[in-house]
C-alpha positions as CSV (number, residue, x, y, z in Angstrom):
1,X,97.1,-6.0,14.7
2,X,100.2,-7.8,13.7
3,X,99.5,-11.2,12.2
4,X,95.8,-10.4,11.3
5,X,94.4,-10.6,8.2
6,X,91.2,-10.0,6.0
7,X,91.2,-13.1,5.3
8,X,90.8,-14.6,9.3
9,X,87.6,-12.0,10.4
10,X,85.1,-13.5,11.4
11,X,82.6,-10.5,10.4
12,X,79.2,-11.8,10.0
13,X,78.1,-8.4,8.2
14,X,79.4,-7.5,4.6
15,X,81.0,-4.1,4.2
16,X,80.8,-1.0,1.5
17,X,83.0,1.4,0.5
18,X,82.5,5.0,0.6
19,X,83.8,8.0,0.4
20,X,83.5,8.4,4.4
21,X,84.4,4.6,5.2
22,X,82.7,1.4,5.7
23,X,79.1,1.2,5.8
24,X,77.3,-1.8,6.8
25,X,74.5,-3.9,4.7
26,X,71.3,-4.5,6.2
27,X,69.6,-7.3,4.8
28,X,66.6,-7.2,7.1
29,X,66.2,-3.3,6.0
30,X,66.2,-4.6,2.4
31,X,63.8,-7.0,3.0
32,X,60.7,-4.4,4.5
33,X,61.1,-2.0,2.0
34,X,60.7,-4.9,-0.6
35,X,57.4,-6.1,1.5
36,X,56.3,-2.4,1.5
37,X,56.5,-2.1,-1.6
38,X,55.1,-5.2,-2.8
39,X,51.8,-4.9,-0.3
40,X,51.8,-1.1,-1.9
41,X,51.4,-2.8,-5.2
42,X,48.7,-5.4,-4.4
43,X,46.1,-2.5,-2.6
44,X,46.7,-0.5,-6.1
45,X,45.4,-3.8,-7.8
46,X,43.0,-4.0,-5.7
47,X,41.8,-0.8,-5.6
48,X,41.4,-0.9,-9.2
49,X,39.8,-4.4,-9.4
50,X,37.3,-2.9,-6.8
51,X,36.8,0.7,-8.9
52,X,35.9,-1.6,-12.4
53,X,33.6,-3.8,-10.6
54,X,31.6,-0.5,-9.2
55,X,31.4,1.0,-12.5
56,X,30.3,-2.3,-14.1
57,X,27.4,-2.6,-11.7
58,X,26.9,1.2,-11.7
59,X,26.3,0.8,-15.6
60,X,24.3,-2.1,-15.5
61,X,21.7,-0.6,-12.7
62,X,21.7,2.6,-14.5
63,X,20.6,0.9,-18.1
64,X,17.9,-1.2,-16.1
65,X,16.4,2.4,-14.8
66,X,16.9,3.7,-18.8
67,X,15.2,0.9,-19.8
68,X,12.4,0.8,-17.3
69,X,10.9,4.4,-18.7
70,X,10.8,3.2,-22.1
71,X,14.3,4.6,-22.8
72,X,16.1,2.2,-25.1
73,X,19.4,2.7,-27.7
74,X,21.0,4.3,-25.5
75,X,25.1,4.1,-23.7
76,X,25.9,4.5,-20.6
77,X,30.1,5.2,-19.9
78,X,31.3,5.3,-16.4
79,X,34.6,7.5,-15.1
80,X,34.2,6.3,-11.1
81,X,30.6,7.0,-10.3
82,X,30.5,10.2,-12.7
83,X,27.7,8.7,-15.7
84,X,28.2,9.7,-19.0
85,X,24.9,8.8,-21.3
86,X,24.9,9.0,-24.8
87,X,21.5,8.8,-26.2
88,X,20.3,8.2,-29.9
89,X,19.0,11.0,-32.4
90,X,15.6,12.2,-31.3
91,X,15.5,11.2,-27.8
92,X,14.9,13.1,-24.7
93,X,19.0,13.4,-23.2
94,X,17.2,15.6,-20.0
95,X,15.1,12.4,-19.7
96,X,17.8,10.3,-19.6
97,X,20.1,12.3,-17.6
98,X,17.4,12.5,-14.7
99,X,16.7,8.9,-14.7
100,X,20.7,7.7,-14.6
101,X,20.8,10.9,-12.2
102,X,18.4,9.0,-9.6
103,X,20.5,5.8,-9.6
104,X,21.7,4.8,-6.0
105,X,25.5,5.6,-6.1
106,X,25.5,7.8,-9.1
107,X,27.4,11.0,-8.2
108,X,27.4,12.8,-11.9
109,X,25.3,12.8,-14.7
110,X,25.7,14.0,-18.1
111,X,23.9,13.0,-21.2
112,X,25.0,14.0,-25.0
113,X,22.9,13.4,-28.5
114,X,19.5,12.9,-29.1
115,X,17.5,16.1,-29.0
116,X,19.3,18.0,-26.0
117,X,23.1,18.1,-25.0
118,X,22.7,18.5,-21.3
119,X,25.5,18.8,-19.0
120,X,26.4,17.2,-16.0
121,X,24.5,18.0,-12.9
122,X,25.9,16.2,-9.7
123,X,22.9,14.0,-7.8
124,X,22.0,14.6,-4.8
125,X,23.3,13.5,-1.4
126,X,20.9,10.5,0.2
127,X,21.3,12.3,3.1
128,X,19.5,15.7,1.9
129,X,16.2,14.6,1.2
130,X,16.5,13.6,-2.7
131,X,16.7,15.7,-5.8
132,X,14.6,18.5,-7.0
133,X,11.9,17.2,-9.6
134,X,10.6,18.8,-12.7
135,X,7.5,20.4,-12.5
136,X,4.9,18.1,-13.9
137,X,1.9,19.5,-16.2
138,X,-1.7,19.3,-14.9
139,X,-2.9,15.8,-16.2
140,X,-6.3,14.4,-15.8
141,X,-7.5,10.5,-16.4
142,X,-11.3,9.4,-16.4
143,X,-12.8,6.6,-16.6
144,X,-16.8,5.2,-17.8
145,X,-18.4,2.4,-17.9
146,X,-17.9,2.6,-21.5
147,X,-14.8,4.9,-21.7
148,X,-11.4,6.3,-21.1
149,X,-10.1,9.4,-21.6
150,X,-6.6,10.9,-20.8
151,X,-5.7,14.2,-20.5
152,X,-1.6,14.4,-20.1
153,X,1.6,15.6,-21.2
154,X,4.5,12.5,-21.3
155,X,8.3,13.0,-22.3
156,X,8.6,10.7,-25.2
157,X,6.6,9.1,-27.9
158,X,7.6,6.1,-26.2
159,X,5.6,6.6,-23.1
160,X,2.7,7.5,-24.9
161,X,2.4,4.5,-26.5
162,X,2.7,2.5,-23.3
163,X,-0.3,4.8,-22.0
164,X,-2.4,3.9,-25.4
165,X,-1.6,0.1,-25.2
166,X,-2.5,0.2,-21.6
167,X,-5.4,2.0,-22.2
168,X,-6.5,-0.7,-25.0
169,X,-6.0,-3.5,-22.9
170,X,-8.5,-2.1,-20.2
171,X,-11.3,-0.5,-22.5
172,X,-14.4,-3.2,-22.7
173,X,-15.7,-4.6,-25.9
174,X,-17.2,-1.4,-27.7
175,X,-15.2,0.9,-25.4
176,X,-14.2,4.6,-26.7
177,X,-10.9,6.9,-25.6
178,X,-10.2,10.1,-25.4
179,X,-7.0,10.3,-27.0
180,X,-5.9,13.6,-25.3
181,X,-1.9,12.6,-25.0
182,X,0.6,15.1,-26.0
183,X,4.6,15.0,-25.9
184,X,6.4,17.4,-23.8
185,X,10.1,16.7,-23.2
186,X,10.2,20.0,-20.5
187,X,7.0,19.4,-18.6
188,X,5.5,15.6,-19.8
189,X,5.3,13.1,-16.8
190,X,8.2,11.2,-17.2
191,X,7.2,7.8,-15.1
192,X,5.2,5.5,-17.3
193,X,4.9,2.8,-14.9
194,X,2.7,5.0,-12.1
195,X,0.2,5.9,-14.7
196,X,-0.3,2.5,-16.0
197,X,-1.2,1.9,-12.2
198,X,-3.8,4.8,-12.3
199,X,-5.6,3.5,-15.0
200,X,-5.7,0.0,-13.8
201,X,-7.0,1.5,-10.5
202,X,-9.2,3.1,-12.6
203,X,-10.2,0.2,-14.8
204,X,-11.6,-1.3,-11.1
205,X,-14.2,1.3,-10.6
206,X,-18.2,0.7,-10.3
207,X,-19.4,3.4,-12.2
208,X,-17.1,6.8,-12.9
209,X,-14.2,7.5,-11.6
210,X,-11.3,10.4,-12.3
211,X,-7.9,11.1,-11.2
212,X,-7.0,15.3,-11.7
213,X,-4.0,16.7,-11.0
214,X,-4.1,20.7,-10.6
215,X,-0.2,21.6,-10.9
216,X,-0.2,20.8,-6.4
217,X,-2.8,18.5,-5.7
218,X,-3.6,14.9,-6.9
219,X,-7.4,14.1,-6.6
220,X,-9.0,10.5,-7.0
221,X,-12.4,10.3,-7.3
222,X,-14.7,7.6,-7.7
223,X,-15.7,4.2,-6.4
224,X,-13.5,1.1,-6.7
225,X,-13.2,-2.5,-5.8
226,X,-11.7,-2.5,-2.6
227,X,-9.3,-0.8,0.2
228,X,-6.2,-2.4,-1.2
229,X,-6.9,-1.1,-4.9
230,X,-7.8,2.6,-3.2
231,X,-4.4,2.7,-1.4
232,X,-2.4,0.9,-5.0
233,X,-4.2,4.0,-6.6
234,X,-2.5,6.4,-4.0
235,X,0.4,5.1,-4.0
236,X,0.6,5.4,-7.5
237,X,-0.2,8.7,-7.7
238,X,2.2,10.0,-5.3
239,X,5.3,8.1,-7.8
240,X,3.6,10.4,-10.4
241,X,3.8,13.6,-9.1
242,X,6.2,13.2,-6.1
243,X,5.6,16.0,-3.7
244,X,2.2,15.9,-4.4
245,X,-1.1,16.2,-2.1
246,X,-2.4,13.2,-2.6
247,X,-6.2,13.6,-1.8
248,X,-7.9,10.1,-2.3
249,X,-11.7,10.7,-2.0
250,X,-11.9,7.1,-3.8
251,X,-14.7,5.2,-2.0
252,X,-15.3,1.4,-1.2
253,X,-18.4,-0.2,-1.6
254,X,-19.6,-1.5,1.9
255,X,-19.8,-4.9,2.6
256,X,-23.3,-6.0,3.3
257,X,-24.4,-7.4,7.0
258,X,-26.3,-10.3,6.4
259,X,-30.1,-10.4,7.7
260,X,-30.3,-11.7,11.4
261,X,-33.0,-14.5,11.5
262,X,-35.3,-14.5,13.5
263,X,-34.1,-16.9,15.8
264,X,-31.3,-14.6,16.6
265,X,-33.4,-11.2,16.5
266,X,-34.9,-13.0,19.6
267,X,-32.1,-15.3,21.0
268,X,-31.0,-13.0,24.2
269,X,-34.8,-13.5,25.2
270,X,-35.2,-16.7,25.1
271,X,-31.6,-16.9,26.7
272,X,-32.7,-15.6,29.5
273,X,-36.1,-17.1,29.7
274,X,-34.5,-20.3,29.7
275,X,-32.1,-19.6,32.6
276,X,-35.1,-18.6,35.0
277,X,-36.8,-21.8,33.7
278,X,-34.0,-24.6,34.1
279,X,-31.1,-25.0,36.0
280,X,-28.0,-26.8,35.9
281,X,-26.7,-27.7,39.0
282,X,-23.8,-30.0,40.3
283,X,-23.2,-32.8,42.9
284,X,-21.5,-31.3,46.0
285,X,-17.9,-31.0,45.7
286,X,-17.8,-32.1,41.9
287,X,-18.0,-31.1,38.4
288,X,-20.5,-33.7,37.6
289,X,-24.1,-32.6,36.6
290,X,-27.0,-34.2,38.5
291,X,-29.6,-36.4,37.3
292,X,-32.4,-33.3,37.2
293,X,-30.3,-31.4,35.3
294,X,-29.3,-33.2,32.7
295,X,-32.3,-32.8,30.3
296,X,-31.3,-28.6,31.2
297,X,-27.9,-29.1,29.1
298,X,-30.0,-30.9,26.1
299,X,-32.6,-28.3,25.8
300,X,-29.5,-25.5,26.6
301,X,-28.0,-27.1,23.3
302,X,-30.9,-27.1,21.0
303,X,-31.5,-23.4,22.2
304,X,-27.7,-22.7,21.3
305,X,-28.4,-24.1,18.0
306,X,-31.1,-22.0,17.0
307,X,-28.8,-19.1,16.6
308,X,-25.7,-20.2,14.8
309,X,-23.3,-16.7,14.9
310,X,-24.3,-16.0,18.8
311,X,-21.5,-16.3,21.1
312,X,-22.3,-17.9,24.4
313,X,-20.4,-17.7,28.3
314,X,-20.7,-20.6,30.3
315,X,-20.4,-19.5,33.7
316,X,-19.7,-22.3,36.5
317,X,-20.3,-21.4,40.8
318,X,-19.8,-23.0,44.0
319,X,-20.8,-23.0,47.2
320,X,-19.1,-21.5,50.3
321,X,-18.7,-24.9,51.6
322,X,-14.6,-25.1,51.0
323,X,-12.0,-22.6,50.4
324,X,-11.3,-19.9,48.3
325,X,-8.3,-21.5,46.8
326,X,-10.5,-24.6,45.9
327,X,-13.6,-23.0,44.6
328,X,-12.3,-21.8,41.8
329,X,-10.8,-24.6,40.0
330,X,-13.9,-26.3,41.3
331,X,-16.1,-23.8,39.3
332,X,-13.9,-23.7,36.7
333,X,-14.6,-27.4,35.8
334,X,-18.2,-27.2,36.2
335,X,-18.3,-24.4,33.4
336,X,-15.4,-26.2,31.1
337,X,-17.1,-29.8,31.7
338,X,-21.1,-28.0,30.7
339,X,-18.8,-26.7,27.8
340,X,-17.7,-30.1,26.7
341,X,-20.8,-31.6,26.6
342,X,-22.6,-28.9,24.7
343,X,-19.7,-29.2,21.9
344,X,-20.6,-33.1,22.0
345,X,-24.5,-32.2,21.2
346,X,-23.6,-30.1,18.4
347,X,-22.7,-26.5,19.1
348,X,-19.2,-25.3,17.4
349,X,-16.5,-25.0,20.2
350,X,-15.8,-21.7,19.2
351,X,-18.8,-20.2,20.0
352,X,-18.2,-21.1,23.8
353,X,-16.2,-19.8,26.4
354,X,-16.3,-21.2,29.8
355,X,-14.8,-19.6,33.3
356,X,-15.2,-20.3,36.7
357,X,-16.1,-17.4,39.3
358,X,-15.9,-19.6,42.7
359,X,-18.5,-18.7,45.1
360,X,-19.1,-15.3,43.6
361,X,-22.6,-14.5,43.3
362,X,-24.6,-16.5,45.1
363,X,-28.1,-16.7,43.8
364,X,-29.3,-18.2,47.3
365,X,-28.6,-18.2,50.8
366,X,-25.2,-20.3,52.0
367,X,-26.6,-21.2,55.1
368,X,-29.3,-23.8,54.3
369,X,-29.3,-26.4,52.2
370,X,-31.3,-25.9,49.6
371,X,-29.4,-22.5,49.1
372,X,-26.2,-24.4,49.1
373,X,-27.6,-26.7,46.4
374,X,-28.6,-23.9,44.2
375,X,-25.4,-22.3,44.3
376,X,-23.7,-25.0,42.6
377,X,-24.5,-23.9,39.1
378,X,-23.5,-23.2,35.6
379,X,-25.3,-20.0,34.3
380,X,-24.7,-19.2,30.2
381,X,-25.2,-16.0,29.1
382,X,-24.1,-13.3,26.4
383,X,-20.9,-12.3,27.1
């Protein structure tokens, strides 16, 4: 336009040659592909901050589990969750690749030196039911008063040592074992720890006792100390030989009953006989005992006495005089105030119940008197 000029635009947007014209800058644009690219960067961080702290603890879980079968000396390099384990000259590297192999998280493991170079064999899925265990030789531990002896193959030196220490530890003063331990790296047991548990199961017995396992079936046999060391004795069996039949014919010596006295050999008896004989009856329309009774409750207490593990009802009635709705609590008290008292002469409160039945079972006629009077009662009696 005549008497314009570059100079006097007012063009808030900066322009750029090209071969085609004038393109315009756009500063927001430049701006989100910088924060793209910068939140890009910090997830890559991230991810690798994340990927070194799951290998660290992946190493350190799967040394503890190396460490815990007597499997010491040895490396453990992690690519992810693939295990690398590089053991030292001599040692079982199938041992050590199945242990790492078990680790929670653990998707490869391989294991290189010692006496086997064994390649990697991916772990199971958790969600398949767990990995496929080597067969485990037919083993046998018994135990004497006066002996040990085990019959078993084990992976390494290592864990037959454990077994003999253990062993020593248990063995009384003058005490002989059978030394029958051999060292199988293909078919030993592997897991030190369960048969340390046997033989302290073992070491519980009253007389002999024997743990034999055929190739399918683990058998315990014997007498021990009590139900919690017979299941601890099938529980470690089962880590020994998982897939096992565990069959745990391992007995419990029964607790003796103590003698009844004769005071409680003839207790319901006398109960009754002093139920015909004495009676405990209430002022009308009260829980209060009267005057005739009272010596009833004193002689019900000593009687109570005389048999100290005999658990006693105390049973309160009514007449038909009022309501249902008012009989019951009525009766109620009787029994719970008969209750009180005989706690205050001496017999334990837990030894007594009380409960009101209302005018339930009347032992007399409602329509005189007299019948009404002998319907306000308290009754005890073996539950």
């Amino acid at each position: 336009m005549p008497g314009s000029s570059d100079e006097n635009r007012s063009d808030p947007i900066p322009a750029v040659a090209t071969s085609t014209g004038l393109v315009h800058r756009r500063p927001g644009f430049v701006w989100l592909l910088a924060a793209v690219l910068v939140s890009a960067l910090l997830a890559a961080a991230l991810l690798v901050t994340r990927t070194g702290a799951t290998e660290d603890d992946l190493r350190e879980r799967s040394l503890a589990a190396l460490q815990a079968q007597g499997i010491n000396g040895v490396q453990v390099t992690m690519d992810g969750r693939d295990a690398t384990v590089v053991v030292p000259a001599g040692a079982d590297a199938q041992q050590a690749r199945e242990v790492v192999a078990r680790v929670d998280g653990i998707r490869v493991a391989r294991a290189t030196g010692g006496s086997v170079d064994v390649a990697a064999t991916p772990s199971p899925s958790p969600t398949t039911g767990g990995q496929t265990e080597a067969v485990i030789a037919p083993f046998s531990l018994v135990r004497t008063d006066t002996s040990f002896e085990v019959t078993i193959a084990v992976r390494n030196q290592a864990i037959k040592d454990a077994i003999v220490t253990e062993v020593q530890s248990l063995l009384k003063d003058g005490g002989t074992f059978g030394d029958k331990i051999t060292v199988d790296p293909d078919s030993g047991l592997a897991n030190v720890t369960a048969v340390t548990g046997l033989l302290r199961a073992l070491s519980t017995a009253t007389g002999d006792a024997s743990v034999d396992y055929d190739g399918t079936t683990v058998k315990l046999s014997g007498r021990v100390s009590d139900q919690a060391t017979k299941a601890t004795a099938a529980r470690a069996a089962a880590t020994a030989v998982p897939g096992a039949v565990v069959a745990n014919q391992l007995t419990v010596p029964q607790l003796a009953k103590p003698p009844v006295s004769e005071a409680c050999q003839t207790f319901e008896a006398r109960l009754a006989q002093f139920t015909a004989q004495n009676k405990i009856i209430f002022l009308s329309g009260t829980a209060i005992v009267n005057d005739p009774s009272r010596p009833s409750v004193v002689k019900a207490a000593a009687l109570l006495k005389s048999c100290a593990t005999t658990r006693v009802e105390v049973a309160g009635y009514t007449d038909n005089l009022g309501s249902s709705a008012s009989s019951l609590p009525l009766s109620q008290e009787r029994a719970d105030a008969v209750k009180a008292t005989l706690t205050r002469l001496g017999v334990p409160a837990e030894r007594l119940t009380s409960r009101g039945y209302g005018e339930a079972d009347p032992v007399a006629s409602n329509s005189t008197a007299a019948g009404r009077v002998a319907n306000r009662r308290v009754e005890l009696r073996i539950p």
